[in-house]
Backbone as CSV, one residue per row, in Angstrom:
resi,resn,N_x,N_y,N_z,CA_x,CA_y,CA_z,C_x,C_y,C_z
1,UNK,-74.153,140.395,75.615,-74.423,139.183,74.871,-75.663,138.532,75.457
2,UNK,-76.595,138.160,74.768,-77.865,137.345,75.325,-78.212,136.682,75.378
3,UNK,-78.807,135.604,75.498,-78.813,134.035,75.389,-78.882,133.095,74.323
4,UNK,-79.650,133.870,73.338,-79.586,133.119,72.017,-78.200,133.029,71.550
5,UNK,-77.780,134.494,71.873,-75.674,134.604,70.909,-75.061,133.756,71.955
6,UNK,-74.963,133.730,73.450,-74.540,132.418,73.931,-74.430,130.894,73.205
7,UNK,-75.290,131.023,73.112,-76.016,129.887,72.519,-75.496,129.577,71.412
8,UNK,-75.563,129.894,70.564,-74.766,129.913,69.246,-73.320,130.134,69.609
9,UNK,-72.702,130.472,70.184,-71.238,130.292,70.403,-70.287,129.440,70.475
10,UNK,-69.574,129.176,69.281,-68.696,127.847,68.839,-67.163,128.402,70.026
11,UNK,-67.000,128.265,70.951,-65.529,128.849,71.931,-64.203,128.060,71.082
12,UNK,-64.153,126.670,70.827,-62.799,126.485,70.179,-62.430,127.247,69.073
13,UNK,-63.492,127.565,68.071,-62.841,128.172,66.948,-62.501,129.700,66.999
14,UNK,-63.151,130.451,67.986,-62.132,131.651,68.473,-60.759,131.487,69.170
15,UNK,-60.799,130.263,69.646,-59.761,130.569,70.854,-58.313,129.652,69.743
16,UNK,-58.413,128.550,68.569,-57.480,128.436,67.907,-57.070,129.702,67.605
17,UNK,-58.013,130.552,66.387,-57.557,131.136,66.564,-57.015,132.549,66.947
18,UNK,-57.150,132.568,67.927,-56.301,133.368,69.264,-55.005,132.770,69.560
19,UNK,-54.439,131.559,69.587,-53.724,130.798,70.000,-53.096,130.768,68.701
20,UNK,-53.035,130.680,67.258,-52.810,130.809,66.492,-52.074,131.580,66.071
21,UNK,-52.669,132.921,66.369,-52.285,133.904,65.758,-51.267,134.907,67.224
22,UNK,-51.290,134.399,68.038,-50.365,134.402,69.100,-48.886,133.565,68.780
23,UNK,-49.106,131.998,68.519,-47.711,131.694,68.486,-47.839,131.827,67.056
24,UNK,-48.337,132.319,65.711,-47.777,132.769,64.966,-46.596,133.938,65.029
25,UNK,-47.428,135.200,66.148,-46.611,136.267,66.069,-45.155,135.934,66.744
26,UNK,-45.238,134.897,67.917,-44.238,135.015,68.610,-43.134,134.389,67.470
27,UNK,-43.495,133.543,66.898,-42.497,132.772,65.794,-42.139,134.141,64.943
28,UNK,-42.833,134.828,64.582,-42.513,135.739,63.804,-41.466,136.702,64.300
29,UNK,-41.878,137.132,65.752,-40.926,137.932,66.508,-39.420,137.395,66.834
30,UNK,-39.800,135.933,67.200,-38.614,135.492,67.268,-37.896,135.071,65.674
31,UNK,-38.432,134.529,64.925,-37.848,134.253,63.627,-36.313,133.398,63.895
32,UNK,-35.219,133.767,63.941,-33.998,133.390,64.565,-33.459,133.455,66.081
33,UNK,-34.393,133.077,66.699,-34.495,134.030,68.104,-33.231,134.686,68.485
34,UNK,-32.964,135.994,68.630,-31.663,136.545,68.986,-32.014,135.749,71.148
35,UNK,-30.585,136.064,71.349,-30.588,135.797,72.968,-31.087,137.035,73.796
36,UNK,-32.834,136.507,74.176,-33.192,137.392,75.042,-32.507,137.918,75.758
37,UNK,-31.116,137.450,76.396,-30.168,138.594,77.610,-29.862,139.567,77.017
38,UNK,-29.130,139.690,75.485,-29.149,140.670,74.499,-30.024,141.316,74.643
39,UNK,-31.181,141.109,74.746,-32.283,142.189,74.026,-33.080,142.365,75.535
40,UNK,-32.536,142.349,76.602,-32.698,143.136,77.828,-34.361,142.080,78.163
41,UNK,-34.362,140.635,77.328,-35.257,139.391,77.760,-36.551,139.979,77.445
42,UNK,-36.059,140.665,76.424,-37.745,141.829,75.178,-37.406,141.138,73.928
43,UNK,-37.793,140.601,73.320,-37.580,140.827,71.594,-39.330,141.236,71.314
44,UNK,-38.880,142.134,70.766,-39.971,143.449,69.622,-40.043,142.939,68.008
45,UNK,-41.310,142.983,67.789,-41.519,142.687,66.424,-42.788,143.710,66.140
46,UNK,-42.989,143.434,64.397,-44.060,144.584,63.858,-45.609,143.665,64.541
47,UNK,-45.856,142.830,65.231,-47.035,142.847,65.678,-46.861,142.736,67.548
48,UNK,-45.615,142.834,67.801,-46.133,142.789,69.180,-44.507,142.564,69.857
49,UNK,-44.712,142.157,70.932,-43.614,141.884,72.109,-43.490,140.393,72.519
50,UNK,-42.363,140.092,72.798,-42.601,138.483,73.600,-41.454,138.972,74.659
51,UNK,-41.563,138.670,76.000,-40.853,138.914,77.264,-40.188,137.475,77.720
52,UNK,-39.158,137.445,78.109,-38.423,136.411,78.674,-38.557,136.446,80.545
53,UNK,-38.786,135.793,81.703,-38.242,135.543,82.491,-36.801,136.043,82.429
54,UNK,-36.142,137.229,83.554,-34.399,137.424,83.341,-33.913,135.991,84.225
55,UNK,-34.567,135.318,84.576,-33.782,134.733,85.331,-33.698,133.053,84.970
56,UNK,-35.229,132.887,84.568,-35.159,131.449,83.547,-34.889,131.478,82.288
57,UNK,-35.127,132.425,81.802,-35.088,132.794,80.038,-36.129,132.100,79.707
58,UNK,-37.332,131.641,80.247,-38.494,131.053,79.634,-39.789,132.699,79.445
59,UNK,-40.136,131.493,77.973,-40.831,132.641,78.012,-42.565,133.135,78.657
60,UNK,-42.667,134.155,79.078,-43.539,135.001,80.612,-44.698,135.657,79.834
61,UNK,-44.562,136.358,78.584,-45.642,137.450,78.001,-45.378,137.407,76.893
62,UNK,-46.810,137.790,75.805,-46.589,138.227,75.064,-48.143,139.168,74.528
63,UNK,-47.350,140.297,73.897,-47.988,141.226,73.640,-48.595,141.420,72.403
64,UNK,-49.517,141.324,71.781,-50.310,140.907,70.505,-50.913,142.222,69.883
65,UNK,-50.545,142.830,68.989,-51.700,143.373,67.531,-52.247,142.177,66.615
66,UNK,-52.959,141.329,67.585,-53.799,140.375,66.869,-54.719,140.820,65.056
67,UNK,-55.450,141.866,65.283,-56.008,142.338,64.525,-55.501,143.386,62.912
68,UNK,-54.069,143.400,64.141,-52.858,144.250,62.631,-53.365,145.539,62.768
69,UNK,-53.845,146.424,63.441,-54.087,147.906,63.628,-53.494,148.965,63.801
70,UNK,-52.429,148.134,64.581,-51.383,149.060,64.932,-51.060,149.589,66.672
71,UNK,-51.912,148.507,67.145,-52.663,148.777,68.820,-52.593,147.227,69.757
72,UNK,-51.317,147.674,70.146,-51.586,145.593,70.963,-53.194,145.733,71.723
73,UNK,-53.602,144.696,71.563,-54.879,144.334,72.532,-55.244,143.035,72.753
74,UNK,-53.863,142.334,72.436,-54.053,140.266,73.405,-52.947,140.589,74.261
75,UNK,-52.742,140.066,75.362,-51.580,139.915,76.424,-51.823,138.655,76.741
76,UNK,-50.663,137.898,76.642,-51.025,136.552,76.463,-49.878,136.342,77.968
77,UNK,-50.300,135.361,78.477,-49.410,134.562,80.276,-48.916,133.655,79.418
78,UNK,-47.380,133.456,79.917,-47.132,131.904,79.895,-45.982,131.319,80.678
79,UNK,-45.837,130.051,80.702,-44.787,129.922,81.536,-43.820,128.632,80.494
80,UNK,-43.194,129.258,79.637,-42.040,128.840,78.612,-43.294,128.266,77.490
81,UNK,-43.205,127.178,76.891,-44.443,126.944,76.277,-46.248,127.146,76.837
82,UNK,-45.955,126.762,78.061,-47.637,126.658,78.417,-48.447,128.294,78.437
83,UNK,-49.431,128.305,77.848,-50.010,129.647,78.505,-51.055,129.613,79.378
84,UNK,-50.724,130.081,80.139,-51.575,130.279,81.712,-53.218,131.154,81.406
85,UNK,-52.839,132.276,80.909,-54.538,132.862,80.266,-54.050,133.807,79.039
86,UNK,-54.853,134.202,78.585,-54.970,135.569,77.372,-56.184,136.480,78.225
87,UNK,-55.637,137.629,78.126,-56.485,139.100,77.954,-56.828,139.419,76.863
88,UNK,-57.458,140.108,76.568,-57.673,140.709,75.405,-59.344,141.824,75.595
89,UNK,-58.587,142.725,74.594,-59.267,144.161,74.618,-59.960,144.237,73.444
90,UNK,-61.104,143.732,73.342,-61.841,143.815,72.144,-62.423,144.665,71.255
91,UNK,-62.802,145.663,72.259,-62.952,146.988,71.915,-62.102,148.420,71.988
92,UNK,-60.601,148.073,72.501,-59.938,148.865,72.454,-60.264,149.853,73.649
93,UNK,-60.465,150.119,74.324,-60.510,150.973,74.954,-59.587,151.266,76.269
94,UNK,-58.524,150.370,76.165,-57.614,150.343,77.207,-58.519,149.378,78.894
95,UNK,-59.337,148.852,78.441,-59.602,147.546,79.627,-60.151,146.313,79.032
96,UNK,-58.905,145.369,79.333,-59.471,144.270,79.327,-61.463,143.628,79.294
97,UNK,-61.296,142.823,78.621,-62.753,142.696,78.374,-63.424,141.360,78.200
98,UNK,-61.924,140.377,78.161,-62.466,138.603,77.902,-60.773,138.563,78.293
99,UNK,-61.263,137.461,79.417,-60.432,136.540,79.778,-59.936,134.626,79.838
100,UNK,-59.131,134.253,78.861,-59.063,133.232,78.782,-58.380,132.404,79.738
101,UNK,-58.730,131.459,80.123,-58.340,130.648,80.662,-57.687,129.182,80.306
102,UNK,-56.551,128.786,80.686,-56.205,127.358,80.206,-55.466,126.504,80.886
103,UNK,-55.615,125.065,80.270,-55.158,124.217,81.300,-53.541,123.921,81.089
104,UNK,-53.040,123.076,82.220,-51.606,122.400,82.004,-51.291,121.961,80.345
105,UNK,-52.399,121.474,79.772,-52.066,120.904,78.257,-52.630,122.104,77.246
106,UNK,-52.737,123.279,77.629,-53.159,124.058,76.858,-54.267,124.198,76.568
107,UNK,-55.149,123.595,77.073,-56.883,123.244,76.381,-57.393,124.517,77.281
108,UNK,-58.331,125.089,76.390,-59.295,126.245,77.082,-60.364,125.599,78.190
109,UNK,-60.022,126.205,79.719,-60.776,125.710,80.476,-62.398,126.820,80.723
110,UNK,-62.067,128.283,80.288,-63.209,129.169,80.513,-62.842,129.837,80.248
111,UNK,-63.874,131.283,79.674,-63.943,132.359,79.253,-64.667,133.350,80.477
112,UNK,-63.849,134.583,80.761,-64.192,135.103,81.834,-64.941,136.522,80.777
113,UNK,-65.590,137.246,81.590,-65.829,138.675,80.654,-67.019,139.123,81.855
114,UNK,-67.149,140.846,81.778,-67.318,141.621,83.163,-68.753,141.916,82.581
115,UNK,-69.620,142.028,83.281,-71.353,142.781,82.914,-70.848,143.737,82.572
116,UNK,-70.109,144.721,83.921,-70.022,145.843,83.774,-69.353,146.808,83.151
117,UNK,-68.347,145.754,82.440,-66.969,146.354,81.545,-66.516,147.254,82.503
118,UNK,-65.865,146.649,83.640,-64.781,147.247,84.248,-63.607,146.507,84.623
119,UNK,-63.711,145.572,83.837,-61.634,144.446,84.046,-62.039,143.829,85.720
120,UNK,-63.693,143.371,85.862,-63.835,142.622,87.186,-64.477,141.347,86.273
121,UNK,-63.834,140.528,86.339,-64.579,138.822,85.626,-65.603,138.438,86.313
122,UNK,-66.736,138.437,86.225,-67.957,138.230,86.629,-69.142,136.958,85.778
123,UNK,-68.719,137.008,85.143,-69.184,135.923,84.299,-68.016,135.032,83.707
124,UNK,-68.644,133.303,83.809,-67.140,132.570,82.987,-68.795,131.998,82.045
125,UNK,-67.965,131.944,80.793,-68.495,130.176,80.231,-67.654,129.429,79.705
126,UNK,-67.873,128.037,79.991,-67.212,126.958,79.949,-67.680,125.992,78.482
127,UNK,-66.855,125.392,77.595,-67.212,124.780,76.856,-66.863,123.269,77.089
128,UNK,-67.720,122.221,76.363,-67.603,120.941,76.522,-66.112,120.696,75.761
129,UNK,-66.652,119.118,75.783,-65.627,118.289,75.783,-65.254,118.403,73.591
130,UNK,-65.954,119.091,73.019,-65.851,119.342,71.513,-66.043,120.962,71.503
131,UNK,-65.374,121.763,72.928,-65.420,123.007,72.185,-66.474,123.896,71.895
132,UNK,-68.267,123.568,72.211,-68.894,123.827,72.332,-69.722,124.561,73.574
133,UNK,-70.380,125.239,73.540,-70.996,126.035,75.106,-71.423,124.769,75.507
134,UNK,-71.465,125.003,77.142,-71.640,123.950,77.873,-72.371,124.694,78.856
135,UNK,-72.073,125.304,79.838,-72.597,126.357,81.046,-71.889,127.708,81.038
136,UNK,-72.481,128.458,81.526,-72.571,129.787,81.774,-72.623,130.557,83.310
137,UNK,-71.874,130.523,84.058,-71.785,130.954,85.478,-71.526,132.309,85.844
138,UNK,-72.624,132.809,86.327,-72.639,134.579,87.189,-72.243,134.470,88.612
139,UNK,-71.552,135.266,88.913,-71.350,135.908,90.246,-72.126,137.713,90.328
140,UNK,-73.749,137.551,90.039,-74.173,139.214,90.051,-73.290,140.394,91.017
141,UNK,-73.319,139.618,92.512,-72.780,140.335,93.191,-71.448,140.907,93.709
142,UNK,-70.558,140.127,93.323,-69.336,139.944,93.216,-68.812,139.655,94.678
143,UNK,-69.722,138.615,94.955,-69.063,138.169,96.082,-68.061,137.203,96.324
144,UNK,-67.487,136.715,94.857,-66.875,135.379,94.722,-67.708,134.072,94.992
145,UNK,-68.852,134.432,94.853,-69.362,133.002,94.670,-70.946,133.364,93.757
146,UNK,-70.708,131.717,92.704,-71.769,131.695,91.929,-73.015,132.463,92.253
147,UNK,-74.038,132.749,91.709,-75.073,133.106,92.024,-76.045,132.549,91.076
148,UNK,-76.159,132.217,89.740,-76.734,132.154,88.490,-75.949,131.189,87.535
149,UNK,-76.570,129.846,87.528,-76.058,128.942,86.140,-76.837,128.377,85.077
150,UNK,-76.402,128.867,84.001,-76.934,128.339,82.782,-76.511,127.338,82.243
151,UNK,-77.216,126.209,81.991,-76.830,124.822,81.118,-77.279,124.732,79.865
152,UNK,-77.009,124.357,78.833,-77.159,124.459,77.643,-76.535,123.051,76.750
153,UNK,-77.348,122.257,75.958,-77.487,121.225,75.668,-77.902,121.048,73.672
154,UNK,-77.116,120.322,73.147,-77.016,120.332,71.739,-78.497,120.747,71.164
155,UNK,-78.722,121.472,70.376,-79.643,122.011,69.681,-79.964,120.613,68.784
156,UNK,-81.782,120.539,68.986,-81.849,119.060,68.188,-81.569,119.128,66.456
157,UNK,-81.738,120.249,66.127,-82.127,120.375,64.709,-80.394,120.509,64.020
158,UNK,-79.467,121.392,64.664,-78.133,121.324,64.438,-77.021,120.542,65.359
159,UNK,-76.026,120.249,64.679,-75.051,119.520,65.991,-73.936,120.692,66.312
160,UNK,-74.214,121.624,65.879,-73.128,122.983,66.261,-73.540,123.863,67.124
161,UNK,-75.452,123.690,66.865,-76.034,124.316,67.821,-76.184,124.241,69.509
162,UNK,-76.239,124.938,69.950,-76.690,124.600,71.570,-78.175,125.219,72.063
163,UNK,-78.918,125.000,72.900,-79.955,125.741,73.299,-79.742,125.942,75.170
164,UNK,-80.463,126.825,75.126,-80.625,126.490,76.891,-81.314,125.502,77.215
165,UNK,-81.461,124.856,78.816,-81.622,123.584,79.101,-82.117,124.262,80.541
166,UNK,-81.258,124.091,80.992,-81.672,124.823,82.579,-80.964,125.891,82.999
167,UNK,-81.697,126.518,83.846,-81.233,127.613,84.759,-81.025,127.760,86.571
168,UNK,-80.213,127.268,86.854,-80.375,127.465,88.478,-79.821,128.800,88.917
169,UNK,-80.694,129.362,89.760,-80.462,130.559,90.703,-80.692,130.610,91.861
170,UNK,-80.022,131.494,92.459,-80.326,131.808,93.864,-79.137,130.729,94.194
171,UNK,-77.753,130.460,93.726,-77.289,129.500,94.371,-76.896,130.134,95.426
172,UNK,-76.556,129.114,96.677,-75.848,129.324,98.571,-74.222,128.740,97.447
173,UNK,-73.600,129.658,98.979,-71.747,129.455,98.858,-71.564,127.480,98.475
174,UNK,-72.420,127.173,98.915,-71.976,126.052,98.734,-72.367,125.325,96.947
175,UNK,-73.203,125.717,96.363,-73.739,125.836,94.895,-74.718,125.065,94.600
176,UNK,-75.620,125.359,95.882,-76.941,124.832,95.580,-77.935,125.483,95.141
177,UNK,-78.965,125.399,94.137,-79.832,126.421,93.843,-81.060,126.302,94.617
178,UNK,-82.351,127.521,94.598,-82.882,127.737,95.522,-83.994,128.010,94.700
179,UNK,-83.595,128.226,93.109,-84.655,128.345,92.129,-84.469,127.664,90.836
180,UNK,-84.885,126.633,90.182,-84.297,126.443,89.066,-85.148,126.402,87.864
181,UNK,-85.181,126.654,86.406,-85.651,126.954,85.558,-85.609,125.960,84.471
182,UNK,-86.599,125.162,83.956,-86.621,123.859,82.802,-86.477,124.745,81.285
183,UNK,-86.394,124.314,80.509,-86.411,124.709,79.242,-87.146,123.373,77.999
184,UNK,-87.562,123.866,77.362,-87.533,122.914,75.819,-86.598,122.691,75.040
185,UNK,-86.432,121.334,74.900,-85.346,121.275,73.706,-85.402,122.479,72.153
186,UNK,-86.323,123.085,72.734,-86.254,124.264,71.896,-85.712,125.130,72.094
187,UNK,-85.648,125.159,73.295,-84.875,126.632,73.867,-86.149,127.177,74.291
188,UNK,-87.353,126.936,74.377,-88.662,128.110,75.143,-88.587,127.410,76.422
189,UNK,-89.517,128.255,77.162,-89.746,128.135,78.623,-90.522,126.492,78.950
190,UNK,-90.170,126.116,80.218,-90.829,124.767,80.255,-91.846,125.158,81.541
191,UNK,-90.619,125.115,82.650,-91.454,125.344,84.128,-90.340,125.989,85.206
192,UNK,-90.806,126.159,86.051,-89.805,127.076,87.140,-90.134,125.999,88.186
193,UNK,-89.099,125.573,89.286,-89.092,125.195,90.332,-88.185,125.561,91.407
194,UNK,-88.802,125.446,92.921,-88.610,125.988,93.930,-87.406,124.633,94.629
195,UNK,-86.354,125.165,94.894,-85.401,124.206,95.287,-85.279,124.341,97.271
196,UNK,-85.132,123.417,97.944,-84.709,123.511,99.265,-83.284,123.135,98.805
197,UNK,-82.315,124.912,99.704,-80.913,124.604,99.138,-80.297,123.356,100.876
């Protein structure tokens, strides 16, 4: 993905619906909910799985054919109502590939997804306070700490739009940058500056 499709990236209206079409299925699976102890704390339906806790009976997983293919590829966390994150396999290929993240009230806190497409989260972006891109954070090296942040700021001409804004790199463990990058409210280049981290 490259900076312009960043950029253009509306995150709430994928992630309803994702969330959507998740507790759609589970309603569906459950329908009358039989008693998960019955059903060995599995109930199975034609798009997917929902898993019970054996010991709380709250519900822990659920397993998604989001797309209706015939191939689960959302695995959704939760802990009784709340969901903790979604996986999901976008391309099918048996590895994870975007990872959601969410808060105590359910609100999407970040989107994780790997350079390398190998199920290592290396990149998050975060959307504002309407659901919109906000920043963009790399870890290149995978050292667990930032290395590369992108800021991105309402596009003047659209209010759906975003553009880039700044770029800091070279951040230290502590998340200071060491290089940072201006932009135009256009999104073109402005100026580069040299940071003492």
């Amino acid at each position: 993905m490259n900076v312009s499709q960043r950029a253009e990236l509306h995150l709430v209206s994928s992630v309803k619906r994702a969330i959507v079409t998740v507790l759609a299925m589970s309603c569906a699976v459950c329908g009358v909910p039989p008693d998960p102890r019955r059903t060995n704390f599995e109930i199975r339906g034609k798009e997917g799985v929902a898993t019970y806790d054996p010991k709380t009976g709250r519900l822990k997983r659920i397993d998604a054919d989001t797309n209706r293919n015939g191939r689960i590829e959302t695995f959704s966390y939760w802990d009784a109502t709340r969901v903790i994150r979604i996986e999901i396999d976008r391309d099918e290929d048996g590895k994870i590939d975007r990872w959601e993240h969410y808060d105590e009230k359910n609100q999407l806190t970040r989107v994780g997804s790997s350079q390398r497409d190998d199920q290592i989260e290396d990149t998050w972006t975060y959307p504002d306070t309407s659901g919109f891109l906000a920043k963009v954070e790399f870890d290149l090296d995978r050292d667990g700490a930032i290395d590369k942040r992108e800021t991105y700021v309402q596009a003047p001409s659209t209010p759906t739009g975003r553009v880039l804004s700044v770029v800091d790199m070279g951040l230290n463990h502590a998340g200071h940058p060491t290089r940072r990058l201006y932009y135009h409210p256009d999104g073109t280049f402005a100026r580069s500056e040299a940071l003492r981290p």
